[in-house]
Rosetta silent file (secondary structure, phi, psi, omega in degrees, C-alpha in Angstrom):
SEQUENCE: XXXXXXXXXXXXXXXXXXXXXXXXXXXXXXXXXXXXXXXXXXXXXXXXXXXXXXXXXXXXXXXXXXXXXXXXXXXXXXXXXXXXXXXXXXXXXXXXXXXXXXXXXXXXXXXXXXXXXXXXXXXXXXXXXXXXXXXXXXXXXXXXXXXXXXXXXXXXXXXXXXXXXXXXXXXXXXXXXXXXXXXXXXXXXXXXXXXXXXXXXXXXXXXXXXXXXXXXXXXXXXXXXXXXXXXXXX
SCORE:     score description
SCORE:     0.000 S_00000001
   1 L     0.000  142.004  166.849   -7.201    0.871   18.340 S_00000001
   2 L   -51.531  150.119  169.216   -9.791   -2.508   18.199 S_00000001
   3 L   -72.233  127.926  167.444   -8.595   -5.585   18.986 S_00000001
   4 L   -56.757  120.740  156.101   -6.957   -7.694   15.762 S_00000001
   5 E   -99.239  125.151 -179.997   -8.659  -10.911   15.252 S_00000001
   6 E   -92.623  152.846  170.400   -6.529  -13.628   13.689 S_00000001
   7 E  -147.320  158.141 -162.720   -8.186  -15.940   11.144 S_00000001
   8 E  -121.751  141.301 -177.476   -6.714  -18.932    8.507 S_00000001
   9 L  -133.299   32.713  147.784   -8.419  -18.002    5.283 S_00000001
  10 L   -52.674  141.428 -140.768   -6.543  -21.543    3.640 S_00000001
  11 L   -69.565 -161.089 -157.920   -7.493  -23.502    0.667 S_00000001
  12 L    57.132  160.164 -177.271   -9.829  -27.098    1.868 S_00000001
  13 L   -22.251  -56.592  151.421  -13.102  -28.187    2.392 S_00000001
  14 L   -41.222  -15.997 -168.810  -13.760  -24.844    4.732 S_00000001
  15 L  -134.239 -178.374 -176.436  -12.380  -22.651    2.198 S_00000001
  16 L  -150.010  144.804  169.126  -12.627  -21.806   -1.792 S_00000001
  17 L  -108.591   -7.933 -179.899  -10.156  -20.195   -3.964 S_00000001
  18 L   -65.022  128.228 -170.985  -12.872  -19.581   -6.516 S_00000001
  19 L   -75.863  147.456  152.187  -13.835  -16.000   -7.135 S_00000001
  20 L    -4.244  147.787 -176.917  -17.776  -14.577   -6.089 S_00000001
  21 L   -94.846    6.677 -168.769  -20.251  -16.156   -8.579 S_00000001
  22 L  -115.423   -1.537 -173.540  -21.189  -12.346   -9.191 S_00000001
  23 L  -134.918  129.539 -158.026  -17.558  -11.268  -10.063 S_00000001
  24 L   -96.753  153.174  178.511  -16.432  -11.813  -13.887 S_00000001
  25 L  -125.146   93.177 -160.629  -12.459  -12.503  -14.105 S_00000001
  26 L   -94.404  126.060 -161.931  -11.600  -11.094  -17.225 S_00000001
  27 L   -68.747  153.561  136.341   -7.320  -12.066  -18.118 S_00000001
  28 L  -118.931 -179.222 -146.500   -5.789   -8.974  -18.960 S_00000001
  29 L  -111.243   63.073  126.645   -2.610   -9.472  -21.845 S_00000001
  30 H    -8.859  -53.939 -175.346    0.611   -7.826  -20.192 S_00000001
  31 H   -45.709  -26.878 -149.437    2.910   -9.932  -21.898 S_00000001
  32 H   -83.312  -49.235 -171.210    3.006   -7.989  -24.724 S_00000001
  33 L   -70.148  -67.957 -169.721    4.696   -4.730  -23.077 S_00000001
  34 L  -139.435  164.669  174.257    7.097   -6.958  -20.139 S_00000001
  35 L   -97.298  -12.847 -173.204    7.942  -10.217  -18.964 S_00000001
  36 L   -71.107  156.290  177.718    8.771   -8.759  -15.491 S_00000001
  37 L   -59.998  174.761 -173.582    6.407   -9.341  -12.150 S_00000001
  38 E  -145.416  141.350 -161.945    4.360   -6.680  -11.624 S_00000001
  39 E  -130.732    5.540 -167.017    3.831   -6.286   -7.714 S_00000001
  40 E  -171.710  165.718 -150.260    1.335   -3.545   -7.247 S_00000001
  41 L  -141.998  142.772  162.032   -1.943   -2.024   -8.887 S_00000001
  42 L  -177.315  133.441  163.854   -3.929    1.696   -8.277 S_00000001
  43 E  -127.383  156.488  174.708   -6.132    3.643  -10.173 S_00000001
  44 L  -105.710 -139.750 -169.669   -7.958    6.976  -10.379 S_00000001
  45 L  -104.047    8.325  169.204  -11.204    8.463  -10.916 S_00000001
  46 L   -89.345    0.242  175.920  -10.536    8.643  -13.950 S_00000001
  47 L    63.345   35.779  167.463  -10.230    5.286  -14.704 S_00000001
  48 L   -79.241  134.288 -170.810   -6.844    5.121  -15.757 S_00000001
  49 E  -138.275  134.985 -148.026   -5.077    1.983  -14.062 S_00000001
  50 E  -117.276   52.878  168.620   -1.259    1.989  -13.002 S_00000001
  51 E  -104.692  155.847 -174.497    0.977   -0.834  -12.402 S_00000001
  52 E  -135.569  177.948 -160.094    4.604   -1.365  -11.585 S_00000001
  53 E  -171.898 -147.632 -154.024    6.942   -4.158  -11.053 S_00000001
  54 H   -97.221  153.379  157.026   10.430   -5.397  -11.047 S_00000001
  55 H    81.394   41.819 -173.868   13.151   -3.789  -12.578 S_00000001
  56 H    72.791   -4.544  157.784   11.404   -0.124  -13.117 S_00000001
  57 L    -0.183  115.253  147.013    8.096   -1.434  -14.531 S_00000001
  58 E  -150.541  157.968  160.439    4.882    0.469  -15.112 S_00000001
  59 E  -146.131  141.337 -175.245    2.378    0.002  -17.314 S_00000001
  60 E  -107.743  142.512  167.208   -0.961    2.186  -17.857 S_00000001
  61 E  -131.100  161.927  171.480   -3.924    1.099  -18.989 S_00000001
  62 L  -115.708  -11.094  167.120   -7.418    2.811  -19.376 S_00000001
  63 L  -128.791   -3.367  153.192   -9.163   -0.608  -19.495 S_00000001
  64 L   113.018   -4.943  169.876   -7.773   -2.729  -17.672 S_00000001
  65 L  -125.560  -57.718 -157.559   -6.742   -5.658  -20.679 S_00000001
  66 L   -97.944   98.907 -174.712   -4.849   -3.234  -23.196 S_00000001
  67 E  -103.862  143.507  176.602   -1.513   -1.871  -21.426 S_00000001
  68 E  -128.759  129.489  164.723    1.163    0.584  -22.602 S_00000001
  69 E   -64.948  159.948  174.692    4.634    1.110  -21.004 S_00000001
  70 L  -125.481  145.525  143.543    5.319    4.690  -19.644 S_00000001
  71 L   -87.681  134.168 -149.412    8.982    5.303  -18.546 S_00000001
  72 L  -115.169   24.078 -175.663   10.069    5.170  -15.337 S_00000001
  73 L    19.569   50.053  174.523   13.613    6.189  -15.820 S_00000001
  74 L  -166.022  126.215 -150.721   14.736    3.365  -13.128 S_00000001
  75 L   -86.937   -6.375 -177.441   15.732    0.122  -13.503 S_00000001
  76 L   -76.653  144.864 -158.982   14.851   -0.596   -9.371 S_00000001
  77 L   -82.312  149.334 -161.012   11.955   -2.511   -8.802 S_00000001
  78 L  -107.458  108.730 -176.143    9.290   -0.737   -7.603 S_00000001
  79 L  -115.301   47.884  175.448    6.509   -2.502   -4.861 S_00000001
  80 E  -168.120  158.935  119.577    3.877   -0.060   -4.166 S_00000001
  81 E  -132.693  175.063 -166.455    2.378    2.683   -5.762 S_00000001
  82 E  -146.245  123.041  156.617   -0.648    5.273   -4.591 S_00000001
  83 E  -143.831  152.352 -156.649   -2.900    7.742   -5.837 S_00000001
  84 E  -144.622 -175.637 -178.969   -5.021   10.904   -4.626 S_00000001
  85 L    -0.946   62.747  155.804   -5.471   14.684   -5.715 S_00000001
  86 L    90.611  -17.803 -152.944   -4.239   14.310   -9.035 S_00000001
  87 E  -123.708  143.368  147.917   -0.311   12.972   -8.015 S_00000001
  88 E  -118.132  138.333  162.127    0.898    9.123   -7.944 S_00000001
  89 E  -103.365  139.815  171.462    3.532    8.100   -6.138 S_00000001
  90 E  -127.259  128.033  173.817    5.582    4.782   -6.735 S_00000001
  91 E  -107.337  165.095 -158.053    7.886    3.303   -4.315 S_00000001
  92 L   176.591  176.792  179.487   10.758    0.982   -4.364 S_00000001
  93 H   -50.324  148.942  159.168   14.081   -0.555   -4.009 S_00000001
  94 H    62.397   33.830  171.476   17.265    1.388   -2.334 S_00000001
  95 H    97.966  -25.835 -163.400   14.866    4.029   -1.507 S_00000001
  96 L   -53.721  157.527  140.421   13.483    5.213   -4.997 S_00000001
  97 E  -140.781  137.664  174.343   10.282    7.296   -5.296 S_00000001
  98 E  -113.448  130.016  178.338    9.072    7.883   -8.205 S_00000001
  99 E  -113.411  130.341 -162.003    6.135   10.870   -8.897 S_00000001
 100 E  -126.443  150.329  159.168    3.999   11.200  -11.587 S_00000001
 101 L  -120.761   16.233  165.717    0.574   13.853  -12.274 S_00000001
 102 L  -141.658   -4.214  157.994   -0.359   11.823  -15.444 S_00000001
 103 L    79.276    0.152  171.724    0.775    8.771  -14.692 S_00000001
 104 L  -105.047  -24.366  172.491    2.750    8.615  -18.391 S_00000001
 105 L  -104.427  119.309  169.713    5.890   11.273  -17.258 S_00000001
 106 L  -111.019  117.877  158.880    7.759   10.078  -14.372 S_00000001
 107 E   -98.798  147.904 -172.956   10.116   11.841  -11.810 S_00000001
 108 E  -100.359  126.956 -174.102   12.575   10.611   -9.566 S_00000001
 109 L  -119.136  121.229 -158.979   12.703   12.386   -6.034 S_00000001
 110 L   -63.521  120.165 -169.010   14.904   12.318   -3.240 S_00000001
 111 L   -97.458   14.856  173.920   13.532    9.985   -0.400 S_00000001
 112 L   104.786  -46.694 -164.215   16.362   10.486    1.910 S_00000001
 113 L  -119.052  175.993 -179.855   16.983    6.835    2.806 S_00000001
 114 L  -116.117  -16.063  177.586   18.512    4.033    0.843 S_00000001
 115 L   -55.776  126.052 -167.316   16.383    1.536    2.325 S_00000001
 116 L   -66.588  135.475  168.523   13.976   -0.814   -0.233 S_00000001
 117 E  -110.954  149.798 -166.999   10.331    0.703    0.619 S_00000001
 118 L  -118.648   25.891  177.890    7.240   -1.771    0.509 S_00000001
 119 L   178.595  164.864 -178.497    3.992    0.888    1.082 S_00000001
 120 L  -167.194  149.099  174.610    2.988    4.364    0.320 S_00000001
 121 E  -151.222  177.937  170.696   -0.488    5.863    1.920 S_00000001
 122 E  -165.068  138.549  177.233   -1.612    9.147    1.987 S_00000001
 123 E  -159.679  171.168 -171.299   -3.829   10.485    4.308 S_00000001
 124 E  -123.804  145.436  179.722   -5.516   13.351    6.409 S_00000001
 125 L  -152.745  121.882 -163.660   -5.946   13.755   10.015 S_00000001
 126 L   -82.698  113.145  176.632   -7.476   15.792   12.971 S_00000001
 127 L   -99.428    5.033 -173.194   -5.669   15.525   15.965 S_00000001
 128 L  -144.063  124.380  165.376   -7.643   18.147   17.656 S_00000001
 129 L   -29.886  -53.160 -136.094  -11.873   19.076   17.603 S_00000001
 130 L  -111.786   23.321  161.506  -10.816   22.328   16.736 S_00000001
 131 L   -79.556  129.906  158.952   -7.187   21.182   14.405 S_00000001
 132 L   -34.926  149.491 -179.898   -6.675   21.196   11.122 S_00000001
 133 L   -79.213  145.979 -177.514   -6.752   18.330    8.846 S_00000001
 134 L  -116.203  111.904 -177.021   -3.262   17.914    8.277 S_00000001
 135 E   -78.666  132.604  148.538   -2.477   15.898    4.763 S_00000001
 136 E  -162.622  161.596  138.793    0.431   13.681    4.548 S_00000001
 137 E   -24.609  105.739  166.583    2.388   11.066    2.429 S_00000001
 138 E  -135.269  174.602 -159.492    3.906    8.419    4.150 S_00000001
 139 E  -153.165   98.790 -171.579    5.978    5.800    2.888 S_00000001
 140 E  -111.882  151.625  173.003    7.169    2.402    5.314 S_00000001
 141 E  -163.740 -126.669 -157.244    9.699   -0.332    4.318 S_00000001
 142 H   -77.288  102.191  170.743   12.576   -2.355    5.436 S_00000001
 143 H   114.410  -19.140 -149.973   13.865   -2.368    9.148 S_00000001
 144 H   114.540  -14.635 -147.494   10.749    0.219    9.790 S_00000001
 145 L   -48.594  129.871 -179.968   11.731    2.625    7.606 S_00000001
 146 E  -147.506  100.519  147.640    9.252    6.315    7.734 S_00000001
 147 E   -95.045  150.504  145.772    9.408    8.798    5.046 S_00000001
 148 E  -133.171  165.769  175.499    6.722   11.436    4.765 S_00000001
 149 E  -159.192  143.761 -172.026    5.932   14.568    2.547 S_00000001
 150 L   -71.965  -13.523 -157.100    3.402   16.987    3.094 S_00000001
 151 L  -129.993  -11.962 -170.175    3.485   17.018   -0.993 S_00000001
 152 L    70.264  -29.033  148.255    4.717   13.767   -2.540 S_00000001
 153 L   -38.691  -55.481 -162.130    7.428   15.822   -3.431 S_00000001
 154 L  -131.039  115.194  157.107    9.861   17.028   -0.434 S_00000001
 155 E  -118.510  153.757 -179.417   10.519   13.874    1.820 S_00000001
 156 E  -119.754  129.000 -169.848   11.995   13.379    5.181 S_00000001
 157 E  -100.638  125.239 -169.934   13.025   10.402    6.403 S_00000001
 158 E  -106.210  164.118  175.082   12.296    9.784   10.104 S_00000001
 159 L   -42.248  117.415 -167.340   13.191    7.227   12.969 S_00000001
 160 L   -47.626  148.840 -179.867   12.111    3.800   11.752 S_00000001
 161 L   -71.230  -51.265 -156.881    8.621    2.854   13.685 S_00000001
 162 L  -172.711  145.684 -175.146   10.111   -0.706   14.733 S_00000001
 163 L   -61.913   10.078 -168.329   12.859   -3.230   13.571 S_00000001
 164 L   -67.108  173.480   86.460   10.139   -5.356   11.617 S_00000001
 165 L   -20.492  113.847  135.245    9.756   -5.197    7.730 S_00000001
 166 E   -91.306  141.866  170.883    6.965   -3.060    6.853 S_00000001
 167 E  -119.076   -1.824  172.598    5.417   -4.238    3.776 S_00000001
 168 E  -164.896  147.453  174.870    1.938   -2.246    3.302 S_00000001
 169 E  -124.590  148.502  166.258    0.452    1.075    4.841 S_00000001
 170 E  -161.046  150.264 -161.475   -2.935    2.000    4.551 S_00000001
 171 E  -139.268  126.372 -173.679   -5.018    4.680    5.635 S_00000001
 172 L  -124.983  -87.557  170.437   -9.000    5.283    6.434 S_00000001
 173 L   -48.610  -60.603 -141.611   -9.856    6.359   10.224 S_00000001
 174 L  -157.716  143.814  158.125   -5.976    6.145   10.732 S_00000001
 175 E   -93.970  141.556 -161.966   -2.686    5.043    9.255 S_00000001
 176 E   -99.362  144.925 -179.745   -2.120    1.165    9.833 S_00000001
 177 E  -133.416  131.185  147.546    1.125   -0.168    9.003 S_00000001
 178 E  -153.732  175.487 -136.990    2.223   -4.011    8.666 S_00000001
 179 E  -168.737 -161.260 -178.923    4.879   -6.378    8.421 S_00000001
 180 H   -52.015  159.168  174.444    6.994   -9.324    9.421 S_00000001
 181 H    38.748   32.589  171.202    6.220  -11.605   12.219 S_00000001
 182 H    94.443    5.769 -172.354    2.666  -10.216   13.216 S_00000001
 183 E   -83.718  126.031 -179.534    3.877   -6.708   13.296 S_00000001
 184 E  -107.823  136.257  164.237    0.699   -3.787   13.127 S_00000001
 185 E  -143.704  149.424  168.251    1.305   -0.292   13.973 S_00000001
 186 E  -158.713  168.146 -152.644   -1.019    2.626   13.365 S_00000001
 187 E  -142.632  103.252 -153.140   -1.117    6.172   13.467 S_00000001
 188 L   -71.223  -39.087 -175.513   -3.006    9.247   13.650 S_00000001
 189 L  -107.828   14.767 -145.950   -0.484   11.737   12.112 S_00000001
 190 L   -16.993   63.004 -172.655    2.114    9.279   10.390 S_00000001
 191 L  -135.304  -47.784  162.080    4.806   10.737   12.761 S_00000001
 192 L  -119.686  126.910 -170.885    4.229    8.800   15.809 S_00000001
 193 L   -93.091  125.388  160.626    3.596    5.050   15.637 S_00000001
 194 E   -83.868  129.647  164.105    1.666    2.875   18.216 S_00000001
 195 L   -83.761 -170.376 -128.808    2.394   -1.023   18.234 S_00000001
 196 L   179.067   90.576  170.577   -0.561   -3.019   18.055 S_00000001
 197 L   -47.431  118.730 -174.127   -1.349   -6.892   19.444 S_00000001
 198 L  -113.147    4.463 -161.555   -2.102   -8.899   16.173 S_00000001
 199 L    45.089  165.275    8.052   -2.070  -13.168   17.919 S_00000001
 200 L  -120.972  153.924 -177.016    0.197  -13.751   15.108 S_00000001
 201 L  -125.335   17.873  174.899    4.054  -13.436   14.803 S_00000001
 202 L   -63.816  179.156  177.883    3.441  -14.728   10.438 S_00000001
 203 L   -72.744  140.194  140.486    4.754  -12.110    8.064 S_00000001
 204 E   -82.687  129.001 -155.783    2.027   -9.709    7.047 S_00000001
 205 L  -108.179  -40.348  159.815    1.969   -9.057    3.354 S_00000001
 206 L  -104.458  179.279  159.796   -1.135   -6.224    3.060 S_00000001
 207 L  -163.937  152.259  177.819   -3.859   -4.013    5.223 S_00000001
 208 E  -140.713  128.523  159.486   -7.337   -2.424    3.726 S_00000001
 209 E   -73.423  136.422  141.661   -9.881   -0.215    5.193 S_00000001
 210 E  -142.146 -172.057 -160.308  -12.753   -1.049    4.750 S_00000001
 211 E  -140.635  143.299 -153.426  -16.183   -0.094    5.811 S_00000001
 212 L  -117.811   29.283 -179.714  -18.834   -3.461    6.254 S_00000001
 213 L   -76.616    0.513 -167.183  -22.089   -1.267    6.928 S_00000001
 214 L   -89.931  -33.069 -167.770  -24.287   -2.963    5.051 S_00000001
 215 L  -102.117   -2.829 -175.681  -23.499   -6.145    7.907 S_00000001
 216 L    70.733    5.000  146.566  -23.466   -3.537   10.820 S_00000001
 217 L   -49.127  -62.674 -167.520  -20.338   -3.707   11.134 S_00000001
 218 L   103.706 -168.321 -177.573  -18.664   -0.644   10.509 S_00000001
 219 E  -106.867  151.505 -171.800  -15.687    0.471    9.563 S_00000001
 220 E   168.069 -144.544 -176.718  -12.232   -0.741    9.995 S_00000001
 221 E  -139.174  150.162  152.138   -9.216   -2.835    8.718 S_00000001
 222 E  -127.446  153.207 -171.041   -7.835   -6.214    7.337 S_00000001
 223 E  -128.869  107.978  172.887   -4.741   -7.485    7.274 S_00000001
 224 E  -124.283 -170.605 -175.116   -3.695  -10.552    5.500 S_00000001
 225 E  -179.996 -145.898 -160.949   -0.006  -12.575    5.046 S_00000001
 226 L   -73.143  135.140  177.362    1.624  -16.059    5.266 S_00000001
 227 L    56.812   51.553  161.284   -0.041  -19.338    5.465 S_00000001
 228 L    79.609  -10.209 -159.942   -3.943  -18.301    5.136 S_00000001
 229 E   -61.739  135.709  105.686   -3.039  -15.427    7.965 S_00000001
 230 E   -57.435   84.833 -171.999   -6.045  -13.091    8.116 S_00000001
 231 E  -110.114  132.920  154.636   -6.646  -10.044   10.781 S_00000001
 232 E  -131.862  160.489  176.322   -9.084   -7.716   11.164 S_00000001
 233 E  -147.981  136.300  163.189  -10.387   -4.831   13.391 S_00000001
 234 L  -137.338    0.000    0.000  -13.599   -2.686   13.289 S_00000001
């Protein structure tokens, strides 16, 4: 893996909190459906948009101001969800997952553990020129906690990656996982976990692939968290 560069991305003369002068910030009107936080966001190609929150929260939208609840037949709050081929997944306190393929009927499916989960990825990976891509689900949270499912469906819960909090997974090249006190991990197969030097012991609260080619960069990850923390690797 690249070496993690720390950076303070904090408010003062060096910094702005002020969005691109090229990006319109349109509110959109929640209130109407719940009063609860809402902790997590995803949409598909279809331009249907997903969010969930505390206390079994989701609301769908198609434009992104005018939201409708769906039931999520769980009152535990839920701080991640993810979607690919067709399926969303939502994750959450004391273990829930919830799975949806229309994002208005929700089921609840056994993740194994009891543990509150903070991320869901999904991703594919060659570990071999001449291996199959191998698809999988994974799911990180409290303590370390690693579920996967080859299906979003059937999960297994496996030996936590590391006694941090994880609190976001994400997956481009690889999956990256991180979490309290500076903790990074990543992963070719999301089965065996590498740590990862990050300079920082703050909490990390996300990670994003992204790919910077336009700067000649490349492709790669950020990481941000507590007190302005920033990280990245390409």
């Amino acid at each position: 893996m690249r070496c993690w560069h720390f950076r303070y991305c904090g408010g003062g003369s060096g910094g702005s909190t002020a969005p691109p002068a090229n990006v319109k910030v349109v509110p959109g009107d929640t209130s109407a459906q719940t009063k609860s936080n809402l902790y997590a966001v995803t949409n598909d190609a279809s331009g249907t948009i997903v969010a969930v929150g505390a206390g079994g929260t989701i609301l769908v939208s198609t434009d992104g101001t005018t939201w409708a609840p769906a039931n999520s037949h769980t009152s535990m709050d839920l701080y991640a969800i993810f979607n690919t081929n067709g399926r969303y997944v939502a994750v959450g306190a004391n273990g829930t997952i919830l799975t949806s393929t229309d994002a208005g009927q929700w089921t609840t499916v056994n993740s194994t553990t009891s543990v509150n989960l903070r991320g869901v990825s999904y991703g594919a990976s060659v570990a071999a020129a001449t291996a199959a891509a191998a698809a999988t689900w994974v799911v990180v949270g409290d303590g370390g906690a690693l579920v996967t499912s080859p299906d979003g469906i059937n999960w297994t819960a496996e030996s936590p990656i590391t006694a941090n909090n994880l609190t976001s997974i994400e997956h481009g090249t690889q999956f990256v996982a991180a979490g309290s006190a500076g903790a990074i991990f990543t992963s070719i197969d999301g089965h065996s976990w590498q740590p990862e030097e990050s300079e920082t012991t703050q909490n990390l609260r996300a990670v994003t692939f992204t790919v910077l080619s336009a700067r000649s960069i490349g492709v790669g990850y950020v990481a941000v968290g507590d007190a302005g923390t920033s990280l990245s690797a390409f």
